[in-house]
C-alpha positions in Angstrom: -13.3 79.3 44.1 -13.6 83.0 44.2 -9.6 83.7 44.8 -8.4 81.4 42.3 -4.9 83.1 40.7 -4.8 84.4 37.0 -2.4 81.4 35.6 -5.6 78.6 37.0 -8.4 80.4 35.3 -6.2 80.7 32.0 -5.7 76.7 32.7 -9.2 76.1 33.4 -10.3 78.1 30.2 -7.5 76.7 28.1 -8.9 73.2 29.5 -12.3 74.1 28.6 -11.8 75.3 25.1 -9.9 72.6 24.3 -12.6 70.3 25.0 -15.2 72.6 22.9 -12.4 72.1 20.2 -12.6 68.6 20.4 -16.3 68.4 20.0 -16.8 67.4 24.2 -19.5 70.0 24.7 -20.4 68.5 28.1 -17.2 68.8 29.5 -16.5 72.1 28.0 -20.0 73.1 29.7 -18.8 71.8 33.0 -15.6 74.0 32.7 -16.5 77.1 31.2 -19.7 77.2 34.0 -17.0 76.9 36.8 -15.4 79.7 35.0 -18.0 82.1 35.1 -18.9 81.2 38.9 -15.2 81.8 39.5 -14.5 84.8 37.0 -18.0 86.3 36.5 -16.6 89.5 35.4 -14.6 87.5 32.0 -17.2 88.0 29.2 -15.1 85.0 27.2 -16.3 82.3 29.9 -19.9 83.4 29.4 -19.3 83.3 25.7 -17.5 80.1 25.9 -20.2 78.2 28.5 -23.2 80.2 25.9 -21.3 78.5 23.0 -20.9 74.9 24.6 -24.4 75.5 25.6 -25.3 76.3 21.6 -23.8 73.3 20.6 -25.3 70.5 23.3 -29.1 72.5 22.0 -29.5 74.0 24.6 -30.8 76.8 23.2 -32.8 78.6 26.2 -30.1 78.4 28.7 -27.5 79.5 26.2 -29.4 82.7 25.6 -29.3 83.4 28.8 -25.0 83.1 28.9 -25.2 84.6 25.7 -27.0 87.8 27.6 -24.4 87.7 30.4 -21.3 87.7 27.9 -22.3 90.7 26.1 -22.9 92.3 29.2 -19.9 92.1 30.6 -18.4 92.9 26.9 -19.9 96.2 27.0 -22.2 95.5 24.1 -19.5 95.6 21.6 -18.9 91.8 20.2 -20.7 91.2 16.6 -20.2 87.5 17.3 -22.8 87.5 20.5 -25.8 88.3 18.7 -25.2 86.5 15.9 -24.8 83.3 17.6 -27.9 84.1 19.8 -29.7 84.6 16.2 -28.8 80.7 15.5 -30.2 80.2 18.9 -33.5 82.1 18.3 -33.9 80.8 14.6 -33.7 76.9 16.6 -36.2 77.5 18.7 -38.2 79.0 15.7 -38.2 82.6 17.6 -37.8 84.2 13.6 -38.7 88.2 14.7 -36.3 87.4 17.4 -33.9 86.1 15.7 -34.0 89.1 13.0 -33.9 91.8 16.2 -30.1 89.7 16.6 -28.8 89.2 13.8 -29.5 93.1 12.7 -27.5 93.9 15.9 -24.4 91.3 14.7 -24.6 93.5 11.2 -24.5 96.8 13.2 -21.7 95.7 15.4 -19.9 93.8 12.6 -20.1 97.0 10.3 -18.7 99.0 13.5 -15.7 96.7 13.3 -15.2 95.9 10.1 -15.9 92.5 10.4 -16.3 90.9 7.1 -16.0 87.1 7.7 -19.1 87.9 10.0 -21.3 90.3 7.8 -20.4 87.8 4.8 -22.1 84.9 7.5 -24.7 87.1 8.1 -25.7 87.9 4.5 -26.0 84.4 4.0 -28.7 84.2 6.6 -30.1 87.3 4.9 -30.5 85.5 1.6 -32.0 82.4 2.9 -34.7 84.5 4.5 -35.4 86.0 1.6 -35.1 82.7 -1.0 -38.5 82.4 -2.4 -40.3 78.7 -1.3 -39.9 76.2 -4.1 -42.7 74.0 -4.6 -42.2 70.5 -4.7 -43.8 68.4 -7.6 
């Protein structure tokens, strides 16, 4: 699998996000995990398989792509941490979570990503909602 030619990984990705499209998160974990076997280097496999991974609740072992996609993106993609913050906050890992998501800001202020930092403020806010009581 290690020689495969640039125009079959861009088919096996392309077949693999299509499937995360549709909402098949299995398949789209079986595609994007023979991506990153084949292609280890391609940070968007690891963030696709961490994604798929994210979405099937399978938080633990998509923590672990999500480590290996900003890896191999040099440490410069807001949307890695923040997703990993979802994954953190799901397990109920809250100063973990917080460690990521102030990453995502600092990234996402580093490239003026806006649709992000406005996601992350929402996070923000709910941390910081005061408890209601119920009567």
């Amino acid at each position: 699998m290690e020689n495969l030619s640039e125009n079959a990984i861009e088919g096996l990705y392309n077949t693999a996000y299509t499937f995360f499209r549709q909402g098949k998160y299995e398949r789209a974990t079986h595609f994007f995990r023979l991506l990153s076997i084949a292609a280890p280097e391609e940070s968007r496999s690891w963030f696709g398989l961490a994604s798929s991974l994210q979405m099937e609740t399978k938080y633990r072992e998509a923590l672990e792509a999500f480590v290996l996609a900003d890896a191999y993106h040099e440490g410069e993609d807001p949307r890695i941490p923040f997703h990993a913050a979802e994954c953190y906050m799901s397990r109920g890992e809250e100063k973990q979570a917080q460690k990521a998501l102030q990453v995502a800001k600092h990234r996402a202020q580093q490239s003026n990503n806006t649709l992000l930092l406005d996601r992350i403020t929402v996070y923000e806010n709910r941390r910081n909602e005061p408890c209601l009581s119920k009567k």
